[in-house]
N, C-alpha and C positions, 0 to 999 in steps of 0.2 A: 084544661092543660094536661096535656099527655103526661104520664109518669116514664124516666127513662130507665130502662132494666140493666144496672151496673153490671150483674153479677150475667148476665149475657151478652155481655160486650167483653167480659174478660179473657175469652177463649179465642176469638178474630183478633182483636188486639196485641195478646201475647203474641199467639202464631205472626200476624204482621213484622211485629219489630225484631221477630228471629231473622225472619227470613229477608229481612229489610238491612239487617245488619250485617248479615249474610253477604248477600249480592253483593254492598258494597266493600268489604272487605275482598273479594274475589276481583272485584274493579281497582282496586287499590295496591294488590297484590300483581295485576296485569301489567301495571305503569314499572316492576320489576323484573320483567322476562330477559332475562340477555338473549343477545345476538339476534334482534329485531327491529327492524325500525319503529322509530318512535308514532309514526303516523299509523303502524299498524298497531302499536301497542294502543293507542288512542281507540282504534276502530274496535278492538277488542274486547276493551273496557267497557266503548258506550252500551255493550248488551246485558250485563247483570245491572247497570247502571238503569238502561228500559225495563226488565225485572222488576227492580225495584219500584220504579214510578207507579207501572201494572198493579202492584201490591199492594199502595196507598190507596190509590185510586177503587180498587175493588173493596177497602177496607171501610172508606168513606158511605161507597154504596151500599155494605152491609151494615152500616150504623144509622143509615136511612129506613134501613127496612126494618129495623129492632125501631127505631121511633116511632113508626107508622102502624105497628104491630102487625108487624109479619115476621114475626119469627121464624115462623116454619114453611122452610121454600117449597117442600114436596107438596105443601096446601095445594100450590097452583096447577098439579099437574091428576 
């Protein structure tokens, strides 16, 4: 059984939930623009909102790759 390396998962992880908290706070802040309609305030939003999804999703892949022991991406190149 693989050993999981906490202490390299803490630096993807932090970065994630900044930038996760982020985006959606700027989506949240959008739904408050005056003198726009609400369908564009919506279209607005859904972009830091994809941001964010992006961010989990890559965060996911690099908790894969610390599992697998691949730590180090430049390896591949």
């Amino acid at each position: 059984m693989k050993q999981i390396h906490w202490k390299k998962l803490i630096a993807p992880l932090l970065i994630a939930v900044i930038l996760t908290v982020y985006y959606l706070i700027i989506s949240a802040s959008c739904l408050f623009l005056p003198g726009i309609p609400m369908i564009l305030k919506l279209v607005i939003a859904v972009i830091p909102i994809a941001l964010a999804s992006v961010i989990i999703y890559v965060l996911l892949e690099r908790i894969e790759e610390i599992r697998n022991g691949e730590e180090d991406d430049l390896s591949k190149y």
